[in-house]
Predicted model as a PDB file, atoms N, CA, C, CB and O in Angstrom, pLDDT in the B-factor column:
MODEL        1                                                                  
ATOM      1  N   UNK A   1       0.849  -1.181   0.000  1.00 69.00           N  
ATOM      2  CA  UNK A   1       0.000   0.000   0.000  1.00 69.00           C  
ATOM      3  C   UNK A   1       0.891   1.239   0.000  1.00 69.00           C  
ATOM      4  CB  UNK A   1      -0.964   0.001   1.226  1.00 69.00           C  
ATOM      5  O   UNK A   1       1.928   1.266   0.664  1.00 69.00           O  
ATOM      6  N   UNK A   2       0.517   2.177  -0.684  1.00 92.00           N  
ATOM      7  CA  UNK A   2       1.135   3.747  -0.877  1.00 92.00           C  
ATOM      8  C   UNK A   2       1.200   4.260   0.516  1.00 92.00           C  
ATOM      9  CB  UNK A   2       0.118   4.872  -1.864  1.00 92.00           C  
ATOM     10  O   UNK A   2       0.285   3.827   1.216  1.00 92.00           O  
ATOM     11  N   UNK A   3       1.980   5.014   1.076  1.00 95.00           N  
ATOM     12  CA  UNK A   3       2.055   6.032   2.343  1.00 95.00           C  
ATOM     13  C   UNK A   3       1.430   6.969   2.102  1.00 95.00           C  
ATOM     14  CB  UNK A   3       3.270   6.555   2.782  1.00 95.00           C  
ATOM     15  O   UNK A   3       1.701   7.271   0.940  1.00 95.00           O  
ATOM     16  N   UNK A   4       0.539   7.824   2.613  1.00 97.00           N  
ATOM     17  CA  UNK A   4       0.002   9.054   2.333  1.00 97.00           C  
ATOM     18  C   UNK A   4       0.450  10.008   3.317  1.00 97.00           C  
ATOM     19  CB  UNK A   4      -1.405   9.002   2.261  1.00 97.00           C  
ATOM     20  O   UNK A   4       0.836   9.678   4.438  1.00 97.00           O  
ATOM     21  N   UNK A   5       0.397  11.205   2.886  1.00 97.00           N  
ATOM     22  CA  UNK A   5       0.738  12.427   4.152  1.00 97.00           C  
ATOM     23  C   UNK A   5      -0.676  12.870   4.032  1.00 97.00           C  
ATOM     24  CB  UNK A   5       2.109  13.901   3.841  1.00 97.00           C  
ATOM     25  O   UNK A   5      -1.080  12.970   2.873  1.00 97.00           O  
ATOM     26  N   UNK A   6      -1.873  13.280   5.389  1.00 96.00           N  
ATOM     27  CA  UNK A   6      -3.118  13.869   5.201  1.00 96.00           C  
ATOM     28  C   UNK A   6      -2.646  15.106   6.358  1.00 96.00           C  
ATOM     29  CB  UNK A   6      -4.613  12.748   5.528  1.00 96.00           C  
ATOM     30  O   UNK A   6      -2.024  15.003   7.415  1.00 96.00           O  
ATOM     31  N   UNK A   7      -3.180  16.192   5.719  1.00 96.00           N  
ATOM     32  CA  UNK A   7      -3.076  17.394   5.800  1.00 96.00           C  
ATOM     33  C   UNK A   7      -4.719  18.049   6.426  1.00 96.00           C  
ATOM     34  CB  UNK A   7      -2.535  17.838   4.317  1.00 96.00           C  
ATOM     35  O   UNK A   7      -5.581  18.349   5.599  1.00 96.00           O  
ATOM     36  N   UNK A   8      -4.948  18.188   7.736  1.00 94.00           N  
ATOM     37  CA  UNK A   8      -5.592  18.715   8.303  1.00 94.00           C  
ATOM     38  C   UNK A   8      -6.094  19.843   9.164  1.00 94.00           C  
ATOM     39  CB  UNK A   8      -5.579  18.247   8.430  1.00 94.00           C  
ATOM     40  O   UNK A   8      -5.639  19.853  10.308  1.00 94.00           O  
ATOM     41  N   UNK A   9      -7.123  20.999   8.772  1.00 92.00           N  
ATOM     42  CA  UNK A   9      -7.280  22.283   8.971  1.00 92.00           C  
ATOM     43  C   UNK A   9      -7.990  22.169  10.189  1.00 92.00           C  
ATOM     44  CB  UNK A   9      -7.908  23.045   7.885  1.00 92.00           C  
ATOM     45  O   UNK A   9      -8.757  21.209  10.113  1.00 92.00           O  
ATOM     46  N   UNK A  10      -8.064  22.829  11.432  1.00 89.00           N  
ATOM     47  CA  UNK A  10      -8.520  22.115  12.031  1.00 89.00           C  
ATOM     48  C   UNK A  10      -9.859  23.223  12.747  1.00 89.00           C  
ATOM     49  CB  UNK A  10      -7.371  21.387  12.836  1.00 89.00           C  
ATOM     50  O   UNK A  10     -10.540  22.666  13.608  1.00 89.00           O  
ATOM     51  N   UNK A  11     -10.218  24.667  12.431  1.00 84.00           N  
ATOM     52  CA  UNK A  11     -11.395  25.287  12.642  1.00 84.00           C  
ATOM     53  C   UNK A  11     -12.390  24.840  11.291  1.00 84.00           C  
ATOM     54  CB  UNK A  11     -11.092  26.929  12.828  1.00 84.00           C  
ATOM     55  O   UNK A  11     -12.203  25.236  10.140  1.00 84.00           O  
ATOM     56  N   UNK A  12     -13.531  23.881  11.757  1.00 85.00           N  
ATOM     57  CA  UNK A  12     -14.279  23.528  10.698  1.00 85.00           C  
ATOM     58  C   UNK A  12     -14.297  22.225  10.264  1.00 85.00           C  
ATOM     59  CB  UNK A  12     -13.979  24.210   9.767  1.00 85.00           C  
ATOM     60  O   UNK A  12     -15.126  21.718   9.508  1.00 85.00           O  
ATOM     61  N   UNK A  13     -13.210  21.633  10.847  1.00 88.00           N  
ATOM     62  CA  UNK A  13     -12.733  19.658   9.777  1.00 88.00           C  
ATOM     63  C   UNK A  13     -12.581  19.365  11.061  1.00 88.00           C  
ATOM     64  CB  UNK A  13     -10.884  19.147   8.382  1.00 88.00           C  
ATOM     65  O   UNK A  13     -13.518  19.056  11.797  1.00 88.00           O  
ATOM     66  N   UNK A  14     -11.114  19.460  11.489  1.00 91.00           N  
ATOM     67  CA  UNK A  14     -10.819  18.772  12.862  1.00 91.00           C  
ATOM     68  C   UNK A  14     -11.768  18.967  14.048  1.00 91.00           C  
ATOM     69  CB  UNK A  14      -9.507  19.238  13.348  1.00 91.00           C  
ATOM     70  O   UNK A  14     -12.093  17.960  14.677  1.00 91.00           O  
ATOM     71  N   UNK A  15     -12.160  19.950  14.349  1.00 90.00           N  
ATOM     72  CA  UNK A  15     -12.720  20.413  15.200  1.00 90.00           C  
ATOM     73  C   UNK A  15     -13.879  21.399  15.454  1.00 90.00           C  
ATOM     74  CB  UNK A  15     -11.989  20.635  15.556  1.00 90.00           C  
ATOM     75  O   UNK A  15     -13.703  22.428  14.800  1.00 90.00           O  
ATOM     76  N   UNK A  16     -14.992  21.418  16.182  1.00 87.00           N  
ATOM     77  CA  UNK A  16     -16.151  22.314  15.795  1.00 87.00           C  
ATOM     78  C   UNK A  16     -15.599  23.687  15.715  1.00 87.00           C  
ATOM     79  CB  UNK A  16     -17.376  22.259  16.834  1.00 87.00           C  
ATOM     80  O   UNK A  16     -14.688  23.773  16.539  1.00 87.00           O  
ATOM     81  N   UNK A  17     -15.754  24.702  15.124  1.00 80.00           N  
ATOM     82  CA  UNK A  17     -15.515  26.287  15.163  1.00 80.00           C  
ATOM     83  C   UNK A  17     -15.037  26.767  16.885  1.00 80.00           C  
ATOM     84  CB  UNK A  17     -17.219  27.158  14.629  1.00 80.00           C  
ATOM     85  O   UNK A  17     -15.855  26.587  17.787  1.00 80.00           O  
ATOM     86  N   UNK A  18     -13.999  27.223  17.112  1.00 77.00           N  
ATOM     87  CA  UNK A  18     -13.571  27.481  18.421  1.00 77.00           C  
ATOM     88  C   UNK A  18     -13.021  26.773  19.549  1.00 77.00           C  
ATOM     89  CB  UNK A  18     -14.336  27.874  18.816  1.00 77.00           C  
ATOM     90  O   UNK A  18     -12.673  27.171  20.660  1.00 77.00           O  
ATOM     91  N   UNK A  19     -13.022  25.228  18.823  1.00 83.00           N  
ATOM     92  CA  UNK A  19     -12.960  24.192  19.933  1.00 83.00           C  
ATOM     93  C   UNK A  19     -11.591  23.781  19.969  1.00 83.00           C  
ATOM     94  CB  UNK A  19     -13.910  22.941  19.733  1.00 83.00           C  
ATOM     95  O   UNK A  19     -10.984  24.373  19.077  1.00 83.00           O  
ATOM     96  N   UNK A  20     -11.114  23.289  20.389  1.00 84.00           N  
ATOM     97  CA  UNK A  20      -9.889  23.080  20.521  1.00 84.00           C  
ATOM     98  C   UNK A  20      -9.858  21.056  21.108  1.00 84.00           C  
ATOM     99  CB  UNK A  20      -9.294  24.473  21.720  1.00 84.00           C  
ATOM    100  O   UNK A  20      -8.821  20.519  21.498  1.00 84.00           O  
ATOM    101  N   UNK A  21     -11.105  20.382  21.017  1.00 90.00           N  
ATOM    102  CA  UNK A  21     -10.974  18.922  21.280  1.00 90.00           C  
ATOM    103  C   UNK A  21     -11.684  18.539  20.241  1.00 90.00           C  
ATOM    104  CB  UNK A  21     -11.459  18.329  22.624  1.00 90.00           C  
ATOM    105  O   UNK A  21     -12.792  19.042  20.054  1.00 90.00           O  
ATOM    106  N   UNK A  22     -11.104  17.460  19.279  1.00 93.00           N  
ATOM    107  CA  UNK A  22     -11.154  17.052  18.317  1.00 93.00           C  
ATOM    108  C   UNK A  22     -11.964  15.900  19.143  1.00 93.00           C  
ATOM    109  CB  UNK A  22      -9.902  16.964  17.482  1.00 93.00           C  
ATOM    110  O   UNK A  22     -11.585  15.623  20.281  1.00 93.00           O  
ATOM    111  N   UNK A  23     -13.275  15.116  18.462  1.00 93.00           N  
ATOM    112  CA  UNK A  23     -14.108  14.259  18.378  1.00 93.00           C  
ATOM    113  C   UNK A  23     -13.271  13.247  18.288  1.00 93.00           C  
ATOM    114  CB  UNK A  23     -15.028  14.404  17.469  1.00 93.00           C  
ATOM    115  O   UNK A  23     -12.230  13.253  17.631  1.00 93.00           O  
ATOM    116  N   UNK A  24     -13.822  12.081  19.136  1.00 94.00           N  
ATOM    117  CA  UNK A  24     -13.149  10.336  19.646  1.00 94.00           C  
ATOM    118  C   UNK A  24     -13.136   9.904  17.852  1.00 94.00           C  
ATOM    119  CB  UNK A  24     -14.728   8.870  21.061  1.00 94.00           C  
ATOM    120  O   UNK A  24     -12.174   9.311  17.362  1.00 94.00           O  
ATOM    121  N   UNK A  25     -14.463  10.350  16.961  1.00 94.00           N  
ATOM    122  CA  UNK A  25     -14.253   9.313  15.880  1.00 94.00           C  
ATOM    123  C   UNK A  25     -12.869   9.965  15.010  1.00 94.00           C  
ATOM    124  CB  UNK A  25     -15.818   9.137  14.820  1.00 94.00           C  
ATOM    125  O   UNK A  25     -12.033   9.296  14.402  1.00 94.00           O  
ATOM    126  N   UNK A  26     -12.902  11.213  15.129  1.00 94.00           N  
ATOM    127  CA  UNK A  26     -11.436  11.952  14.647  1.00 94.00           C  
ATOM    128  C   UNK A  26     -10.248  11.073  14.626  1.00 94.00           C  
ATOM    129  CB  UNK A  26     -10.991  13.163  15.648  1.00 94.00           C  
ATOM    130  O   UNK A  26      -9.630  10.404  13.798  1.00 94.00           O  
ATOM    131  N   UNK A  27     -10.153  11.511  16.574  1.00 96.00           N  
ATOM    132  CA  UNK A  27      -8.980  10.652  16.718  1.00 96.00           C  
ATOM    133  C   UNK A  27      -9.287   9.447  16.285  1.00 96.00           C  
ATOM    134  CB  UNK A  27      -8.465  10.545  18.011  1.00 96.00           C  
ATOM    135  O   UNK A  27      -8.248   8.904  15.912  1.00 96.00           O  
ATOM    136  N   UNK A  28     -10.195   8.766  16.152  1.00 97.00           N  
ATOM    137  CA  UNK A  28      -9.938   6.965  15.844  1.00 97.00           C  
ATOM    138  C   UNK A  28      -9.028   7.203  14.746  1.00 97.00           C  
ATOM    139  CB  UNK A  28     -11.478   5.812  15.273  1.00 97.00           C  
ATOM    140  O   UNK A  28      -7.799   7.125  14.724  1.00 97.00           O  
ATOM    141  N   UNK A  29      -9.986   7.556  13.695  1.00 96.00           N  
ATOM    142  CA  UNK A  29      -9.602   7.762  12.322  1.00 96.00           C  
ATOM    143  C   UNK A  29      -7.532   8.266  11.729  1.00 96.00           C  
ATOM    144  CB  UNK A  29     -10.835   9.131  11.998  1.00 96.00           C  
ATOM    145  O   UNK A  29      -6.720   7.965  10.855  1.00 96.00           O  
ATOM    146  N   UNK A  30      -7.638   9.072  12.828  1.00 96.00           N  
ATOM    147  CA  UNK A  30      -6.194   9.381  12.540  1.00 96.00           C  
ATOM    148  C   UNK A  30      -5.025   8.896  12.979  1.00 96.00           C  
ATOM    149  CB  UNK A  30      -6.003  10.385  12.758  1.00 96.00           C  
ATOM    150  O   UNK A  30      -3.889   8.988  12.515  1.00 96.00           O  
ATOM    151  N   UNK A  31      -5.760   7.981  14.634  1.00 97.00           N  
ATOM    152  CA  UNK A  31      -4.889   6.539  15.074  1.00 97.00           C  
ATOM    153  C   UNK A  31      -4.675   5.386  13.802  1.00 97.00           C  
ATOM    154  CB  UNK A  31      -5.875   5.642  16.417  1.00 97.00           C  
ATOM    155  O   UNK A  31      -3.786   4.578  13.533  1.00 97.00           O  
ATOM    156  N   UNK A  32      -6.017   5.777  13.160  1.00 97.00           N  
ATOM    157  CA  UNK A  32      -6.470   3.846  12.240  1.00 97.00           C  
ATOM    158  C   UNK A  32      -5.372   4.437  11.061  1.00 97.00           C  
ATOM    159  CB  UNK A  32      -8.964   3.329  11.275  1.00 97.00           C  
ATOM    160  O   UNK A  32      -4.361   3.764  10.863  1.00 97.00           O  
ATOM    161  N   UNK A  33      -5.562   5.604  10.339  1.00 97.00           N  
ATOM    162  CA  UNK A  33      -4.235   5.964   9.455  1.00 97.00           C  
ATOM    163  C   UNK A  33      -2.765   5.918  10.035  1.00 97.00           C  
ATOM    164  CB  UNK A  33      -4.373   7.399   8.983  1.00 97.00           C  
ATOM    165  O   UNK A  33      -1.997   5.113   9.510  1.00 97.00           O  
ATOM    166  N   UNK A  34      -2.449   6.459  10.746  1.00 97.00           N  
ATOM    167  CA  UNK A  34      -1.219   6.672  11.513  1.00 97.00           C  
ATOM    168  C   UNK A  34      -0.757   4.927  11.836  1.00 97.00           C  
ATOM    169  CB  UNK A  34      -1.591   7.761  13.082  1.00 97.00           C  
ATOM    170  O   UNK A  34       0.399   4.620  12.126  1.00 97.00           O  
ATOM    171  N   UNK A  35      -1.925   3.881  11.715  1.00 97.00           N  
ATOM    172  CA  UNK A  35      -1.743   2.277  12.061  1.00 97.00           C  
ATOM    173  C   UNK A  35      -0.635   1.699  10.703  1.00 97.00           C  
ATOM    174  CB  UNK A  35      -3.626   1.312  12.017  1.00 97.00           C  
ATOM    175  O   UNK A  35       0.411   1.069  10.545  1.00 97.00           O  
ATOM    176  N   UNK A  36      -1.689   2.403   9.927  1.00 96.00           N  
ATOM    177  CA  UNK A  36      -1.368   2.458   8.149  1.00 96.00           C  
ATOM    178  C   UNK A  36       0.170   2.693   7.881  1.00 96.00           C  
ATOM    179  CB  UNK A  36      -2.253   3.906   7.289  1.00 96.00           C  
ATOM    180  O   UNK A  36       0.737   1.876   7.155  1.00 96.00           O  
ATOM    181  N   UNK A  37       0.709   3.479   8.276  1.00 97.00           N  
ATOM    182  CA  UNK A  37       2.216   4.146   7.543  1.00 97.00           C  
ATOM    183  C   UNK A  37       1.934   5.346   7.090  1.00 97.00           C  
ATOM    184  CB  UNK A  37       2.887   3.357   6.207  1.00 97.00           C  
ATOM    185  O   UNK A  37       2.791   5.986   6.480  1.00 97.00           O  
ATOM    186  N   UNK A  38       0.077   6.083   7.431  1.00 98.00           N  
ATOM    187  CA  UNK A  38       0.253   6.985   6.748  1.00 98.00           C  
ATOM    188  C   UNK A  38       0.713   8.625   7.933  1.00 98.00           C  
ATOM    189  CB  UNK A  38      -1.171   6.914   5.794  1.00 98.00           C  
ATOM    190  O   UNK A  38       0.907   8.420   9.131  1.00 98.00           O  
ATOM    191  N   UNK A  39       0.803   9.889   7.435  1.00 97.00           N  
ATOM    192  CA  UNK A  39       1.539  10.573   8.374  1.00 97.00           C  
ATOM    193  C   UNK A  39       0.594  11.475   8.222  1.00 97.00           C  
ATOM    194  CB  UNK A  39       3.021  10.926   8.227  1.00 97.00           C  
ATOM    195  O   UNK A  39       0.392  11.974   7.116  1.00 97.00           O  
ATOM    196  N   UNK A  40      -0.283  11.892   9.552  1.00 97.00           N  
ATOM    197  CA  UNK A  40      -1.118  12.920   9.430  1.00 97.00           C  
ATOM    198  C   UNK A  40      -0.457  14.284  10.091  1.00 97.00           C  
ATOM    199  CB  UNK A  40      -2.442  12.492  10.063  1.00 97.00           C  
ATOM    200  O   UNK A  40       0.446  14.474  10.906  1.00 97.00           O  
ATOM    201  N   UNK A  41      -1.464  15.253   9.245  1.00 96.00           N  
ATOM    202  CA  UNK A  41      -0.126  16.513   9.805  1.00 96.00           C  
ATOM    203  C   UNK A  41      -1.603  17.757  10.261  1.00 96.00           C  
ATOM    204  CB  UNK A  41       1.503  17.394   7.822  1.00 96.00           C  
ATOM    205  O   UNK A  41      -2.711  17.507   9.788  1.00 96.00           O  
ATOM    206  N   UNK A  42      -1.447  18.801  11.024  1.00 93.00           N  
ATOM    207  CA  UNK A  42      -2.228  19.733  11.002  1.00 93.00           C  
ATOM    208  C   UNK A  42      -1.747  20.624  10.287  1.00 93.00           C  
ATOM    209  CB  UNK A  42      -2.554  20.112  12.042  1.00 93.00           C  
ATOM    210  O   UNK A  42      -0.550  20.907  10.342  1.00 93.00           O  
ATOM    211  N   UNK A  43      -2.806  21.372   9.289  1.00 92.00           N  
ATOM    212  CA  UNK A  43      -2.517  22.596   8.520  1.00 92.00           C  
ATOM    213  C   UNK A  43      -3.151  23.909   8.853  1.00 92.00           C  
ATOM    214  CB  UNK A  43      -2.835  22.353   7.228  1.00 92.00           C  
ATOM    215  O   UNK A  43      -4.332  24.170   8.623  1.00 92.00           O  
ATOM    216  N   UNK A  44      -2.228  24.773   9.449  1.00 89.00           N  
ATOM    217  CA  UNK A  44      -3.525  25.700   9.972  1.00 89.00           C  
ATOM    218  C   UNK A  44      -2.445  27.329  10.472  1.00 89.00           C  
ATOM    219  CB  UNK A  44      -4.620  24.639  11.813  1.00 89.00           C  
ATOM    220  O   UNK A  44      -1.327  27.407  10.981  1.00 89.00           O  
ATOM    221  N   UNK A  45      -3.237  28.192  10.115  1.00 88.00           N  
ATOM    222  CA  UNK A  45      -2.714  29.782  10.248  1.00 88.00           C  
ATOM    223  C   UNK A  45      -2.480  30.172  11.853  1.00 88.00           C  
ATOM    224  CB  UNK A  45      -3.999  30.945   9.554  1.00 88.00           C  
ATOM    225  O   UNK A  45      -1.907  31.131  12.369  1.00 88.00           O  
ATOM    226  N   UNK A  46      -3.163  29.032  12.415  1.00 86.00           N  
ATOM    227  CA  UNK A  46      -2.920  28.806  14.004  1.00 86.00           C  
ATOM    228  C   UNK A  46      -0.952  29.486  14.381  1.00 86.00           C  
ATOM    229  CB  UNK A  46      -3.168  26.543  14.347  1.00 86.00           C  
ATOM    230  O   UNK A  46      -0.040  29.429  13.556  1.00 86.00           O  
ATOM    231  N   UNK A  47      -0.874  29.874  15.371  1.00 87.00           N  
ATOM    232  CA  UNK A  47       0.166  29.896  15.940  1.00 87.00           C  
ATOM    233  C   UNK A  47       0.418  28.931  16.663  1.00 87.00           C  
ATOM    234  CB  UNK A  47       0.293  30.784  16.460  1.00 87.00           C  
ATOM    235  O   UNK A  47      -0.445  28.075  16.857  1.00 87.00           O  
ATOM    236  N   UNK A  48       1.902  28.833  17.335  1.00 86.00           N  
ATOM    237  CA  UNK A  48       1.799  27.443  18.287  1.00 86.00           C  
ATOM    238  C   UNK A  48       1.461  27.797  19.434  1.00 86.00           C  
ATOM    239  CB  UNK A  48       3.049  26.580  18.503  1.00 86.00           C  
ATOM    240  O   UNK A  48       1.133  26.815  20.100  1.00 86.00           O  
ATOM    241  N   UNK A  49       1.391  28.681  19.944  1.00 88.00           N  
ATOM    242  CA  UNK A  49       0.715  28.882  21.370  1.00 88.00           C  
ATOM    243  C   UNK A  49      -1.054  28.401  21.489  1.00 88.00           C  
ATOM    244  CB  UNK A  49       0.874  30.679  21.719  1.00 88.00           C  
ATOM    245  O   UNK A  49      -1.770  27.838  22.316  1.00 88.00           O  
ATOM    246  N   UNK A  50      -1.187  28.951  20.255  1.00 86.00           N  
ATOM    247  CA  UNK A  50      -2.985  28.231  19.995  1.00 86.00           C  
ATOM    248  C   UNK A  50      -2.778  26.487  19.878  1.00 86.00           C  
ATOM    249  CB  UNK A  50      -3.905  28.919  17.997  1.00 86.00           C  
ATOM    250  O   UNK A  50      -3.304  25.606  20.557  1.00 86.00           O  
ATOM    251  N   UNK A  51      -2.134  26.418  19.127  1.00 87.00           N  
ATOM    252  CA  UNK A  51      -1.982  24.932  18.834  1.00 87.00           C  
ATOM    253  C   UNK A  51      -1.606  24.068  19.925  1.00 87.00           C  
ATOM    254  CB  UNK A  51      -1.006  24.715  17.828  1.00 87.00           C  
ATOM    255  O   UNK A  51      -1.650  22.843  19.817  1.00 87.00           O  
ATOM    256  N   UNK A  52      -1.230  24.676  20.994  1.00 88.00           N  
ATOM    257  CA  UNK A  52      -0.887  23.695  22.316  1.00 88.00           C  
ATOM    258  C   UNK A  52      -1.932  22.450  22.638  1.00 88.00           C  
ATOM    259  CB  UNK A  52      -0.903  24.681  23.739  1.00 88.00           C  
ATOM    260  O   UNK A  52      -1.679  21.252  22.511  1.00 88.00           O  
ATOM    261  N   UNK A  53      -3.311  23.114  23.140  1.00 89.00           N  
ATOM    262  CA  UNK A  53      -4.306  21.989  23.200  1.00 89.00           C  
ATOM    263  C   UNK A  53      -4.164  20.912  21.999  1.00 89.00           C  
ATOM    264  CB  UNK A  53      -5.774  22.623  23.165  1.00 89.00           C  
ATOM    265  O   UNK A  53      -4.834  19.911  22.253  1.00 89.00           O  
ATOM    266  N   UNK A  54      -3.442  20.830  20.695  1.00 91.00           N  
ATOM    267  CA  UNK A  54      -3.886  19.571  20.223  1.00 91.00           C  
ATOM    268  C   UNK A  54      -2.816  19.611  20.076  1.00 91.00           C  
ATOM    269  CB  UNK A  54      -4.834  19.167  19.259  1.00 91.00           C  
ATOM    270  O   UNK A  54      -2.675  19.625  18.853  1.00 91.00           O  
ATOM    271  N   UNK A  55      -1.501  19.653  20.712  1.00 91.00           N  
ATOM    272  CA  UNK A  55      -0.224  18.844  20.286  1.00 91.00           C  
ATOM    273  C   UNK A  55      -0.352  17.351  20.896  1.00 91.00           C  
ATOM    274  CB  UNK A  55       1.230  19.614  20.885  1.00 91.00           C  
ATOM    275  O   UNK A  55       0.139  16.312  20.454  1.00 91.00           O  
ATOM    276  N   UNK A  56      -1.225  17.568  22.142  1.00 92.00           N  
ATOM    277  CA  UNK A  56      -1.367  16.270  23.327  1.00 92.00           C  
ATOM    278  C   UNK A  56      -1.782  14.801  22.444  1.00 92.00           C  
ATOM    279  CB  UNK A  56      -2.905  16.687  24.669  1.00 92.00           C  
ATOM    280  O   UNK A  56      -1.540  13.663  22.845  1.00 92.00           O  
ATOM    281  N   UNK A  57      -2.550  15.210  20.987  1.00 93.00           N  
ATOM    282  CA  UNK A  57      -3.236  14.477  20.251  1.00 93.00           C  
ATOM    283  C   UNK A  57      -1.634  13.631  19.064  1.00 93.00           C  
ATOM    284  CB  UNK A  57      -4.636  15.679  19.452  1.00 93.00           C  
ATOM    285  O   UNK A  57      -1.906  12.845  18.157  1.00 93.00           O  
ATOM    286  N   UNK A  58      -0.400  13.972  19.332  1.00 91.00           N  
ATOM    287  CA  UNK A  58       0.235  13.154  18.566  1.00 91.00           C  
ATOM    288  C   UNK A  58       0.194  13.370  17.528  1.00 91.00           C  
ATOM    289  CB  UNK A  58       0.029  12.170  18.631  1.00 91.00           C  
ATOM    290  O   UNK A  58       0.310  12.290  16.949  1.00 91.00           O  
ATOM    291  N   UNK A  59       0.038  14.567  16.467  1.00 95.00           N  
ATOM    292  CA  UNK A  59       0.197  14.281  15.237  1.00 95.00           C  
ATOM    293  C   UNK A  59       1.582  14.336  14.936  1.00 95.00           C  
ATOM    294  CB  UNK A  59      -0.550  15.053  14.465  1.00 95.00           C  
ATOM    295  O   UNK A  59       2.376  14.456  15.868  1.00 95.00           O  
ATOM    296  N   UNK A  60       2.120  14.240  13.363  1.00 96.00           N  
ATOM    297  CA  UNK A  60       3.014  13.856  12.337  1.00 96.00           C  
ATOM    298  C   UNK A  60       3.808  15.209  12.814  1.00 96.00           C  
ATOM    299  CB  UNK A  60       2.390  13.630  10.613  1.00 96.00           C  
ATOM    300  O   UNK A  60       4.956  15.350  13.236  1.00 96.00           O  
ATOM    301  N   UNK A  61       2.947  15.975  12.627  1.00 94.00           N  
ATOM    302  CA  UNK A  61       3.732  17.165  12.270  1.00 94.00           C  
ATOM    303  C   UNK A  61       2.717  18.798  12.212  1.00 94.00           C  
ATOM    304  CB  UNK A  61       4.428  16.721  10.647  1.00 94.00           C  
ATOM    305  O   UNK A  61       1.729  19.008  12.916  1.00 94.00           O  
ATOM    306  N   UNK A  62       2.980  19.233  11.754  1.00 91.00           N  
ATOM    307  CA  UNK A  62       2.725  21.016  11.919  1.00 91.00           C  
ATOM    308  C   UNK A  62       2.935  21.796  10.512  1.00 91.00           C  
ATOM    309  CB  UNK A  62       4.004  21.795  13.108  1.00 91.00           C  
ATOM    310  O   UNK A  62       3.994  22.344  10.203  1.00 91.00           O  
ATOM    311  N   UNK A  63       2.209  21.778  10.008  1.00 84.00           N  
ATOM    312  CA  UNK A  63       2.306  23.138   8.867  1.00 84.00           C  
ATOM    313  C   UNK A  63       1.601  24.761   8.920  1.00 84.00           C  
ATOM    314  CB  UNK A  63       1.621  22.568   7.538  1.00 84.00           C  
ATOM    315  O   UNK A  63       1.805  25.553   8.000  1.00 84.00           O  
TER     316      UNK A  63                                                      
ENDMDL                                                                          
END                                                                             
């Protein structure tokens, strides 16, 4: 199977508008890829001081 990198915005996709805790089926979903080989990343105009609450969540990486 191919590796994928998924690239995630996270006011609106990851997370409801303002929220900062991403939904259990989220995380499943990005545990069940991340199972895969694939590398999920957050994409977002966020600073890292905003981005603190979901570093706890393990992603790939940060764009």
């Amino acid at each position: 199977m191919n590796k994928k990198l998924i690239f995630l915005d996270i006011d609106g996709t990851l997370t409801e508008p303002g929220c900062n805790v991403p939904p259990q089926s989220a995380l499943t979903a990005i545990r069940t890829a991340q199972s895969f080989g694939h590398k999920v990343f957050l994409c977002t105009g966020r600073n890292l001081a905003m981005l603190s609450p979901l570093l706890q969540y393990h992603f790939d990486g940060v764009k």
